[in-house]
C-alpha positions in Angstrom: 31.5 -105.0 6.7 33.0 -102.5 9.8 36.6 -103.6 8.9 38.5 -103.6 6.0 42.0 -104.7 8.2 43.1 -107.7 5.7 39.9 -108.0 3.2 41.1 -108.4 -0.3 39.1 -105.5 -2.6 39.0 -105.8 -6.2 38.8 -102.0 -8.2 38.3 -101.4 -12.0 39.1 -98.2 -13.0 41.7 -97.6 -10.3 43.9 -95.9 -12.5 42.6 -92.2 -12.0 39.9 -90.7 -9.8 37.5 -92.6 -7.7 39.5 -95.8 -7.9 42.5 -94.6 -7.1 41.2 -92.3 -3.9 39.3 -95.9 -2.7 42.5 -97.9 -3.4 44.2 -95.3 -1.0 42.1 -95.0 1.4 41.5 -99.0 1.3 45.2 -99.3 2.0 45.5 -96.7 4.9 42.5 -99.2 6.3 44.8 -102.5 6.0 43.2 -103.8 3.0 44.8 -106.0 0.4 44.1 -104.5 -2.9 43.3 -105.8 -6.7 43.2 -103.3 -8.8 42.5 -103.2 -12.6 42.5 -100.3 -15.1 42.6 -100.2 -18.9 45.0 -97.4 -18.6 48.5 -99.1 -17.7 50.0 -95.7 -17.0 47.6 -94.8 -14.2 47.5 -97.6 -13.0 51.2 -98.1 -12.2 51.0 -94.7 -11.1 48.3 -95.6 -8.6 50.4 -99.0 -7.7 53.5 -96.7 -7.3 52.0 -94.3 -5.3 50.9 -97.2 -2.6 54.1 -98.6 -2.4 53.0 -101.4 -1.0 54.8 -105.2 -0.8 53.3 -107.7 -3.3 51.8 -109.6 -1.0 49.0 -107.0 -0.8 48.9 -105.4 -3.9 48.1 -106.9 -7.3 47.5 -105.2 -10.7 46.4 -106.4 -13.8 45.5 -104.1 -17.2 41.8 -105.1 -17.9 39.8 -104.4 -20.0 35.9 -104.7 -18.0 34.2 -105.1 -21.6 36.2 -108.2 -22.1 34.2 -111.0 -20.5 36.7 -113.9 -20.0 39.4 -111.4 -19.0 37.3 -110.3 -16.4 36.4 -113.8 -15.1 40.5 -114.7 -15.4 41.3 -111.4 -13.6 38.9 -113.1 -10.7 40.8 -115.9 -11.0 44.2 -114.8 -10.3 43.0 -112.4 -7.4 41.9 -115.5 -6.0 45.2 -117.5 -6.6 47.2 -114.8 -5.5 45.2 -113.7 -2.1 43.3 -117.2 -1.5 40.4 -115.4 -1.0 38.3 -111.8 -2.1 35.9 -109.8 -0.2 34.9 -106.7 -2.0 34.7 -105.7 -6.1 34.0 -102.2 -6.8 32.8 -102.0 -10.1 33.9 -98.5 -10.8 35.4 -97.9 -14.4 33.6 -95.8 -16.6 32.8 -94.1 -19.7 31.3 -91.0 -21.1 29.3 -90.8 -24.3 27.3 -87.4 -25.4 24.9 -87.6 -28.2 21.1 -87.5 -29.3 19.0 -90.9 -29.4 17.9 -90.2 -33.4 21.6 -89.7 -34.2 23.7 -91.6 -31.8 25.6 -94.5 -33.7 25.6 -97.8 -32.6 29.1 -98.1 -32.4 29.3 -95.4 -29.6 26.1 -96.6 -28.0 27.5 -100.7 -27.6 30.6 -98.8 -26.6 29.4 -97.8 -23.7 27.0 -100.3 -23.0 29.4 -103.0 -22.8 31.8 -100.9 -20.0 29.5 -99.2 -18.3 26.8 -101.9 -17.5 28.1 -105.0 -18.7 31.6 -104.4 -17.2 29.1 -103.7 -13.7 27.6 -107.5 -14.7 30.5 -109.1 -15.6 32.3 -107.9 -12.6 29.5 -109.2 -10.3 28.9 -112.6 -11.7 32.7 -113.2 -12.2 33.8 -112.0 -8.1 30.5 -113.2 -6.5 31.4 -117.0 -6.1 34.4 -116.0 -4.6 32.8 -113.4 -2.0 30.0 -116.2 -0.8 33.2 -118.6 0.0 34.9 -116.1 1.3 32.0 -116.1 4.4 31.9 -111.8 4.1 31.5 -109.9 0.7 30.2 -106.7 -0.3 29.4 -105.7 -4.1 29.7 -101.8 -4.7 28.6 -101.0 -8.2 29.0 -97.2 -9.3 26.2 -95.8 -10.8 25.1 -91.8 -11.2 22.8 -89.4 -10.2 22.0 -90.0 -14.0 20.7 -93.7 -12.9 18.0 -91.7 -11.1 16.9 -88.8 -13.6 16.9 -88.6 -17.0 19.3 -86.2 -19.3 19.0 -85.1 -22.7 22.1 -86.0 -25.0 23.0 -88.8 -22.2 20.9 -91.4 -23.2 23.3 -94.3 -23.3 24.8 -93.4 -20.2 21.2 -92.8 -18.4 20.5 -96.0 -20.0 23.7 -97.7 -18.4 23.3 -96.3 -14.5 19.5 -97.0 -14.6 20.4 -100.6 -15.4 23.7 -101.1 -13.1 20.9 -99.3 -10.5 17.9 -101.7 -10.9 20.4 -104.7 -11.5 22.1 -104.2 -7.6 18.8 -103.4 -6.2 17.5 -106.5 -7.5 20.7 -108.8 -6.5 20.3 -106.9 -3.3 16.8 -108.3 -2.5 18.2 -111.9 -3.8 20.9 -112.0 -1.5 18.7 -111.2 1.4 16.5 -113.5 0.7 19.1 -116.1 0.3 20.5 -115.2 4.1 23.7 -114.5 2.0 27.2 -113.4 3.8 27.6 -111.1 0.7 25.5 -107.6 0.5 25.9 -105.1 -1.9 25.0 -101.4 -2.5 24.5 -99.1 -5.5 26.5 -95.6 -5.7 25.4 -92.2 -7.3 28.2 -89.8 -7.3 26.8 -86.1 -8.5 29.9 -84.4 -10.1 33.2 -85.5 -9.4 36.9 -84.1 -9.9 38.0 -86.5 -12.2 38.9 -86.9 -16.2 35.2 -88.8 -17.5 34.0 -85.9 -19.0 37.9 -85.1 -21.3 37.4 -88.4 -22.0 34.2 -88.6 -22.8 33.1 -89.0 -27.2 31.4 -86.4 -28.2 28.5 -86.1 -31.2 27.6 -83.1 -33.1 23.7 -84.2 -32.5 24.9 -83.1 -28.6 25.7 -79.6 -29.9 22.8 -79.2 -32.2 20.5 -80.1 -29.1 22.0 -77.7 -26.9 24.3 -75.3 -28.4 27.1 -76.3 -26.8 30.1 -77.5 -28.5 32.7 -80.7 -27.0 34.9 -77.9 -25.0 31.9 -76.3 -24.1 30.1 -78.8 -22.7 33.1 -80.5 -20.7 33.4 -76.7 -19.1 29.9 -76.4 -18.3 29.7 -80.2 -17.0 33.5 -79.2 -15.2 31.7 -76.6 -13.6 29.5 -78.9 -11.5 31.7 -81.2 -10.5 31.6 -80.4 -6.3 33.1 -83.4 -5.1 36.8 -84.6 -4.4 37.5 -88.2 -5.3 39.1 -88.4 -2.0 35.5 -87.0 -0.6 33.2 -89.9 -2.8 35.7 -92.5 -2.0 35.5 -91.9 1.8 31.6 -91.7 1.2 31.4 -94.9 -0.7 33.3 -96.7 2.2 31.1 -95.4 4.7 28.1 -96.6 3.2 29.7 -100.2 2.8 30.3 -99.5 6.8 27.1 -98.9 7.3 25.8 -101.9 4.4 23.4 -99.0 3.1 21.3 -99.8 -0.3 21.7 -96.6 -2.0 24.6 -94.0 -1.6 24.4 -90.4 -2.6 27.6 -88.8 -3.3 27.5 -84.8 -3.6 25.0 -82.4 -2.1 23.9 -82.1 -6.4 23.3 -85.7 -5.6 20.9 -85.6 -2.7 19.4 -82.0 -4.5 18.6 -84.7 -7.9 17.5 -87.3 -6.0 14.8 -85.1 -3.9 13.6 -83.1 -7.0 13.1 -86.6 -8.6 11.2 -88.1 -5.6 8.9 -85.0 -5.5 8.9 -84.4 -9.1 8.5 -87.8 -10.4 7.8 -87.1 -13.9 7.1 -83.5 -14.0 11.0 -82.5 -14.0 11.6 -83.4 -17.2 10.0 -80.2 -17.9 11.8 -78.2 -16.1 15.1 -80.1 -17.7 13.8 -79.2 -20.7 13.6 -75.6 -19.6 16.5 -75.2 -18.4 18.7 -76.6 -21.1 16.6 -74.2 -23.6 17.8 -71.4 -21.7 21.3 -72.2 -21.8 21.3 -73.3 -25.4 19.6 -69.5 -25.9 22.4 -67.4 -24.0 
């Protein structure tokens, strides 16, 4: 897709951060925006900040967990635009805790935003992208879909899903000679509000010493990226229909150390959050 002049893009999470710097720079491009949060006052501020007419702007407070709401948010998009060419499947949660003392609860929590929002988002919008004739699906996973982090195992578990899941609809939709592609994101650390947010287990600071506050400065500390930069790296790679887009130069650095480090960096993970838990 080289032109977003008039294509109708669907964003969750569009409230804050990513979503909002691709819903701007989506409507400096001539799109027609959707755009769904679970937080009503970011998103208005987000709608308010575009300022633009109703007949390319539509906003509804959505909750992705909710199945049907997600499939009647597609729904209306369609009613209202006639058509939709683009879901980002950005909104997102944060969850730190160990495996042995994680609680369900926190762990289905997450699950059911951060993966099944990505599949319900999909399945709902991708009828409408192959009628459409043009579609792209952009599904935001992590540089924690590609390594594995101690205390993150829910949200590892999420991004490695939402990764292997677009891979595999990729191939499908190739094979298919499909109009509608679709690409799988992994931002490194961005400027935004998931890690505040985020819930927070005392296993987390047993493991590694590090309180709530703590940890959201040290994981602050490593965040490189704008939104305004990932966003206009995220639409490039649509451009440019690429299968796998790095966001951050921590991103690239994770991604080579897993590709030549397959299994060994765990250790040196391991190491490394030892040391820090020490000083």
């Amino acid at each position: 897709m080289k032109n977003f002049k008039d294509k109708v893009a669907v964003i969750t999470g569009a409230g804050s951060g990513i979503g909002r710097a691709l819903a701007q720079e989506l409507a400096a491009s001539g799109a027609k925006l959707a755009l769904s949060d679970i937080n009503e006052a970011g998103l208005k501020k987000t709608a308010s900040d575009l300022g633009l007419a109703e007949d390319r702007l539509m906003t509804r407070v959505l909750d992705v967990a909710d199945r049907q709401a997600f499939y009647d948010f597609a729904d209306d998009v369609v009613n209202h635009f006639g058509y939709a060419n683009m879901i980002f499947n950005n909104a997102g949660v944060a969850l730190g805790a160990t495996v042995e003392d994680m609680n369900y609860d926190d762990f289905e929590w997450l699950m059911n935003i951060n993966f099944w929002g990505v599949v319900y988002g999909t399945k709902a919008f991708l009828p409408y992208l192959k009628q459409a004739g043009e579609g792209h699906i952009i599904n935001i996973s992590s540089i924690f879909g590609l390594v594995g982090i101690p205390t993150q195992s829910a949200y590892n578990a999420a991004k490695f899903a939402v990764r292997g899941f677009t891979e595999s609809l990729r191939i499908e939709l190739e094979m298919e000679g499909s109009p509608v592609s679709c690409t799988s994101i992994h931002p490194g650390g961005i400027k935004t509000n998931i890690a505040k947010a985020a819930r927070f287990d005392a296993s987390a600071e047993k493991l590694t010493g590090a309180g709530k506050d703590q940890s959201i400065q040290d994981f602050e500390k490593m965040f490189r990226t704008t939104p305004e930069e990932a966003a206009s790296t995220i639409l490039k790679g649509v451009r440019g229909n690429k299968r796998r887009v790095l966001i951050g130069s921590d991103a690239v650095a994770v991604d080579t150390m897993q590709r030549l480090l397959p299994t060994s960096y765990q250790k040196l993970i391991a190491m490394g959050q030892k040391y820090m838990a020490k000083k």
